[in-house]
N, C-alpha and C positions, 0 to 999 in steps of 0.2 A: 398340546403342551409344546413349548419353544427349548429348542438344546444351545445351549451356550457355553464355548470354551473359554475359559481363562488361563491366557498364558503366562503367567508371574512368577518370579522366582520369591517371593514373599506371601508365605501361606495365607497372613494374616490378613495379607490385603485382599489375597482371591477371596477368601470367606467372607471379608465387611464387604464386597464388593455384590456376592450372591445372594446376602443377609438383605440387600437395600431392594428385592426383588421380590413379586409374589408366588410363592413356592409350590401354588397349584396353576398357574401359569406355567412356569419358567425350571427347566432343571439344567445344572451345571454339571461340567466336565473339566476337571480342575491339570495343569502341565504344570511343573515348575520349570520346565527347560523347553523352546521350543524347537528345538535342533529336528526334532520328531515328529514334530507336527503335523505336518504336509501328510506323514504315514499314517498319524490314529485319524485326522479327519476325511481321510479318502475310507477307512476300515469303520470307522462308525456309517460314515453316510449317511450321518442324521443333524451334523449340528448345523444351525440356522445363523447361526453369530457369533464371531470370535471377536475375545479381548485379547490384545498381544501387546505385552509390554515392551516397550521399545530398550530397555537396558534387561539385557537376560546375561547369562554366565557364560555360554561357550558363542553364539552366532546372536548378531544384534537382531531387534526384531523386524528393522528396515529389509536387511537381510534374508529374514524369513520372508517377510512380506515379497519380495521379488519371488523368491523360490516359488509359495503359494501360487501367485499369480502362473508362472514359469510352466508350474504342473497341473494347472486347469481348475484350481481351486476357486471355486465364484462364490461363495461365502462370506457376507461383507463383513468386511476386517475392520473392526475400530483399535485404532494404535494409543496407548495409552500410555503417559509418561511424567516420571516427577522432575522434570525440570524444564524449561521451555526454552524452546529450540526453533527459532523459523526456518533453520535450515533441516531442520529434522521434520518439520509441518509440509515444510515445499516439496520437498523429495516423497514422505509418504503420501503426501496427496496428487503427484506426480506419477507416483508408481501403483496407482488405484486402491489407496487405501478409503473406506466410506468415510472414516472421519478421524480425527485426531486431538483428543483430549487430552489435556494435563494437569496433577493432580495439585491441590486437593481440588477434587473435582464440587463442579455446581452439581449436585446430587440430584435436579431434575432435569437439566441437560442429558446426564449419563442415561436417566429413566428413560426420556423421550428419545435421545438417537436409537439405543436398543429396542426399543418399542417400532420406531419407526424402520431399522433396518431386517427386524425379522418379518416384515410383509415386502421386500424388496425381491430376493430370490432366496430360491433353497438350493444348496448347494448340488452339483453336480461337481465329479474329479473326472470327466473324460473330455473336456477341453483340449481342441488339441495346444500342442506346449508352442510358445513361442518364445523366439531366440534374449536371452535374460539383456536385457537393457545394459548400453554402453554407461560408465560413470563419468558424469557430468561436475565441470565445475561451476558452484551454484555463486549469486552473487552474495555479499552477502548484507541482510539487512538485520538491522538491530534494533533490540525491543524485546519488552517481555508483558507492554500490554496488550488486554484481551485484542484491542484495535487492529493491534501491529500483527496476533498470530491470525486472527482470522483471515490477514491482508495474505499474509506465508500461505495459507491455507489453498486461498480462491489461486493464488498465484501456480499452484502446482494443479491446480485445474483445469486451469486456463491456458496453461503452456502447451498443453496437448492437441490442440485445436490449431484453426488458423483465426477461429474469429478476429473479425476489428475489436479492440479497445478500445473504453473512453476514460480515461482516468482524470478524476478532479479533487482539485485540494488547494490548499494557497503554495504564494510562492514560497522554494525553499523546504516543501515536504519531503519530496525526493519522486516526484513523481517519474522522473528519467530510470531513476536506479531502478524501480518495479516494472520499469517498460524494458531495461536490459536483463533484471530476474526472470520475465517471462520468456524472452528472446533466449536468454541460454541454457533456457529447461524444456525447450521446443525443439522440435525435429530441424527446426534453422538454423541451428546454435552455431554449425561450421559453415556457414554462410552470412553476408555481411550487415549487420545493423549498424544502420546510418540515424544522426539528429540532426534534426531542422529545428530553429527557431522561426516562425513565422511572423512572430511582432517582431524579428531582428534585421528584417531586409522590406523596400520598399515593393510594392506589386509587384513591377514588373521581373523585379530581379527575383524573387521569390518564386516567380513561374519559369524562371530561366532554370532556378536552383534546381526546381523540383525536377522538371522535364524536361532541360534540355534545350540547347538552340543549335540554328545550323549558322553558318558561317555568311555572316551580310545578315541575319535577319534581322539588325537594328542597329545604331551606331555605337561601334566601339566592338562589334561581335566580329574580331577579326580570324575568327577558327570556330570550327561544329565544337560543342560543349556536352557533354553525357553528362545527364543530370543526377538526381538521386535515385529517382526511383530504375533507371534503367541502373546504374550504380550496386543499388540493394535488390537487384531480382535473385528470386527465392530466397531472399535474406527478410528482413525487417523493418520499417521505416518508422523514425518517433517524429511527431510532427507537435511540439511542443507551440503552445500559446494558438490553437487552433481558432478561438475565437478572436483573433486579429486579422486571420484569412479574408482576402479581398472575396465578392458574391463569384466575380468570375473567375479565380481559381478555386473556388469553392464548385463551380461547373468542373471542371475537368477535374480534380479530385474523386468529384462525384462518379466520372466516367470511369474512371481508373478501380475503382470499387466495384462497379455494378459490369464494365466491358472486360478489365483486365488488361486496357490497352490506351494508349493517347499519340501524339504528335508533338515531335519537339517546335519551340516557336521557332515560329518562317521557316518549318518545314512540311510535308506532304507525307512521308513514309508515318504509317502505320507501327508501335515500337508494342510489342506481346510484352507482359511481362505478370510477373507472377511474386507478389509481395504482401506481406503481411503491416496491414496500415496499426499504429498504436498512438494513440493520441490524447494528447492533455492540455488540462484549460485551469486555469485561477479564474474564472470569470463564471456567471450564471450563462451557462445555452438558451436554458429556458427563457432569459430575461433577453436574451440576444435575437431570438427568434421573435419574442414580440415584437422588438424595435426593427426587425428585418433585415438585420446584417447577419442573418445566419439561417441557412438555409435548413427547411425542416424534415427534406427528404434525405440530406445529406447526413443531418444527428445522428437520423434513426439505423442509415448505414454504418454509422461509425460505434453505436453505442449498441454493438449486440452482447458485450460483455459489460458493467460499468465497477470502478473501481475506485472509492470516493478516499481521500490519507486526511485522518483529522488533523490541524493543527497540534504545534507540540502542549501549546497549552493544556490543552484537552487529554494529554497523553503520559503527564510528569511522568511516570511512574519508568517511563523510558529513559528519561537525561540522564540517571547515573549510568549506564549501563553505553548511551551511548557517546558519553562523558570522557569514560574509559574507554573506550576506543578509540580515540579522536585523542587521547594522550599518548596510547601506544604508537599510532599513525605518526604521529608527529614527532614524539621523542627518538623513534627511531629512524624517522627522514630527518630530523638535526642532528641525531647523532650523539642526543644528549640522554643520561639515565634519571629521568623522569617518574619515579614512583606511581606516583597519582594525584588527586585533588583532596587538601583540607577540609575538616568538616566545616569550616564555618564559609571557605569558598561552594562548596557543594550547596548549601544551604541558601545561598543568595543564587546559584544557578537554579536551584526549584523556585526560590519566590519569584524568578522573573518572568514574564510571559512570553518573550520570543516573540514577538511579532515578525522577526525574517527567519520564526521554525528552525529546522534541523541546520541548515545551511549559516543561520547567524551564531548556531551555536557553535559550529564548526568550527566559522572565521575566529570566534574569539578565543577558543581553547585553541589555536594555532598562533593566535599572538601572544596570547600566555604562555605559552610553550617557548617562545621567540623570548619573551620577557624576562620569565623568571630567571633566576643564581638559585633557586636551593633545586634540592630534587623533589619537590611537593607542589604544587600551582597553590599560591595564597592567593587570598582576595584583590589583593593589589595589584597582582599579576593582570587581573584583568581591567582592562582601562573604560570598560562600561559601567564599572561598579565604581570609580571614582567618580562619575558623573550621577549614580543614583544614589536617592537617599533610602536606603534600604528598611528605614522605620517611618516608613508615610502614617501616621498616626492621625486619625478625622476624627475629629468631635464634632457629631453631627447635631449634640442641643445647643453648642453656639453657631452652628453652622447655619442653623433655621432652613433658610430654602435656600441661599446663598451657594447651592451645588458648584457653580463654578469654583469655588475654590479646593474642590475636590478634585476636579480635573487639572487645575492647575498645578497643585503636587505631582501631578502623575505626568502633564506633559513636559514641564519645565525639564529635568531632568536628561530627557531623550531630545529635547525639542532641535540641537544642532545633527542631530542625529537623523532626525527627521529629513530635516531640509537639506541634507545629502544624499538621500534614500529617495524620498517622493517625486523628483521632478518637476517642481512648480504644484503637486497636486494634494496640498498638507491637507485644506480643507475638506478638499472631496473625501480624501483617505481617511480624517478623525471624523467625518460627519459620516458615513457609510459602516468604518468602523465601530462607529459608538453605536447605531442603531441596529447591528450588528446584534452585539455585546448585550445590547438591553432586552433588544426580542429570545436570545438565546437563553437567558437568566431566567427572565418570566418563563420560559417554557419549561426548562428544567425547577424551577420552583414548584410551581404547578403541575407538575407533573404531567409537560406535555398536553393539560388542557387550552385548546386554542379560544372557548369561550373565553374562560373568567381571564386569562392572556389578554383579550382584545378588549375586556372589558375594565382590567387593573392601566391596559395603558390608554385607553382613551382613544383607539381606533376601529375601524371595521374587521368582519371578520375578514372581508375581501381583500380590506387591507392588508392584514395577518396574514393570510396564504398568498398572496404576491408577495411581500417581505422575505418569507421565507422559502419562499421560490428562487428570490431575486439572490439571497445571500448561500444558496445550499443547504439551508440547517438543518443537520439531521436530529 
């Protein structure tokens, strides 16, 4: 039989909580306070799994949770909470908590981590204690879906380590901000993290950026230049839009991984250094490695962690939340008092899809902010919404097969928008896009069956899993 504490200051919830268990299995040991804790589970020296609620009455349970750890308690701790917090997810998963649910819990989630963490260790309290962890300012990311805490989650995981990252997502996820949440929940935090864009500079200057040149090694290098990575030693390096990386600085990258060492250009000295590489792409690897711009020894060094941000479309359930943030951000960098957003502007920022994600949602609640006179963001306020017809209504029995005019509601709208954004690449973008959009549909209709999928559209399967190779679809 399995011993399990629950730490709750809510009787009723410890009892529905032991209720959901089977009781010739599993027997409970019920705290209202965890203040104590660390003391009865050193004196039982039997329980296998603790529940610790993260809001208790006198010491939070993040709080215990260090203590625990502190006094050699190795009894996996599942931290459990009613309201969701990444920054509460980052930190207990940083400070070894097994896992971190919030409630109302998926009731076979909760079965199966407990099931899974009483075959993990049994507790032992003679650990010796080590020195309780400095407090960290965390960055912070915003969101309350499931996507976003699991991301909090892996993120205080991840920070403990030095592994390489690979993070992927489109542009405008934030893929930087979870490459700086990692960097300052790591033992580098007081050491320097540096960003490169690598689609933002041409080859050669891009290997000047990264590593450096000496003085003459090419026209115009009229002084030795220390690059990034000598720059960020024992710090952190983001190497944002990796897959624009030329093959040959995709070579010394690679060295710099595997030696820990390179040679500034047109020089000879050997430069040590000791940096944590974090790297992110909007692009398929997999699709880039076929075509041979992208080296396959090199992925597999950089992707020993990987870290994928869905689209916000994918995510609604986050705009409000970081809606408001991005008002308070702003109302109080102008200086204006700002309330919040109307329900019927709210309501047209969920129907929109974002195609520039978190970062287009940014820019516009920044110009609404810039806009408005009242202290509320109305619809008006945002000048996207005057361009779209926010009641695209299709009748598809006079539409027959005539699809194009389906698209044509939806692009008309955006379409100067378009051609300011894409760079010459409108077609490529809605042709890639759309086929995108159509494979992702089928699959989630289907429930992820990639047969009747390859068979409602009219392709191979081979084609089906190259497709969705090609676009990331998870």
């Amino acid at each position: 039989m399995k011993n399990i504490l629950i730490v709750d200051d809510d009787p009723e919830i410890s009892r529905s909580l032991a209720n959901l268990f089977d009781p010739q299995r599993f027997h409970f040991y019920f705290l209202d306070d965890g203040q104590n804790m660390v003391e009865f589970v050193k004196e039982k020296d039997d329980v296998d799994v603790i529940l610790l609620d993260v809001n208790l009455p006198t010491l939070s349970g993040l709080d215990i949770l260090k203590q625990a750890k502190v006094d050699g308690i190795q009894s996996p701790i599942i931290m459990i909470s009613g309201f969701v917090s990444t920054e509460n997810a980052i930190e207990a998963m940083r400070e070894g908590a097994y896992e971190y649910l919030t409630k109302p819990f998926e009731i076979q989630k909760l079965i199966d981590t407990v099931n899974k963490a009483t075959g993990v260790v049994k507790h032992k309290a003679n650990a010796e204690a080590k020195p309780e962890p400095e407090a960290v300012e965390i960055d912070e990311i915003v969101g309350k879906s499931s996507e976003i805490v699991e991301i909090a989650k892996l993120v205080g995981q991840v920070a403990k380590s030095d592994a390489a990252i690979l993070i992927f997502g489109e542009s405008g996820t934030g893929k930087e901000l979870i490459a700086r949440a990692i960097h300052r929940n790591s033992r580098r935090r007081n050491k320097p993290f540096l960003s490169v864009n690598c689609a933002a500079l041409a080859e050669t200057l891009l290997e000047s950026e990264l590593f450096g040149h000496e003085k003459g090694a090419f026209t115009g290098a009229y002084f030795k230049r220390l690059g990034k990575f000598e720059q960020a030693n024992n710090g952190t390096i983001f190497l944002d839009e990796i897959a624009d990386m030329s093959l040959m600085t995709q070579s010394k990258l690679l060295r710099v991984l595997q030696e820990k060492n390179f040679e500034r250009v047109g020089g000879n000295e050997t430069i040590e250094v000791d940096v944590r590489v974090i790297a992110a792409t909007n692009k398929s690897l997999v699709q880039c490695m076929k075509d041979g711009s992208f080296r396959v020894d090199l992925f597999y060094r950089l992707k020993v962690v990987s870290i994928y941000i869905p689209p916000l479309r994918e995510r609604k359930s986050d705009i409000p939340l970081l809606a408001e943030h991005f008002v308070k951000k702003f109302s109080r960098n102008l200086d204006k008092e700002i309330k919040g957003i109307s329900q019927k502007a709210m309501n047209m920022l969920m129907k929109y899809a974002w195609p520039g994600n978190v970062r287009e949602l940014e820019n516009n609640i920044h110009t609404a902010c810039v806009m408005t006179k009242s202290d509320m963001l109305q619809s008006e306020d945002f000048p996207i919404f005057s361009e779209l017809d926010s009641k695209i209504e299709i009748d598809l029995d006079h539409l027959q097969e005539d699809y194009a005019e389906i698209f044509k509601k939806i692009i008309d709208p955006v379409l100067a928008k378009l051609i300011n954004s894409s760079e010459g690449k409108i077609y490529y973008f809605l042709e890639s896009a759309l086929e995108k959009a159509l494979i992702s549909s089928c699959l989630k209709h289907f429930g992820s069956n990639q047969v009747k999928t390859s068979e409602i559209l009219g392709i191979s399967r081979n084609t089906l899993r190259d497709r969705i190779s090609k676009y990331n679809i998870y």
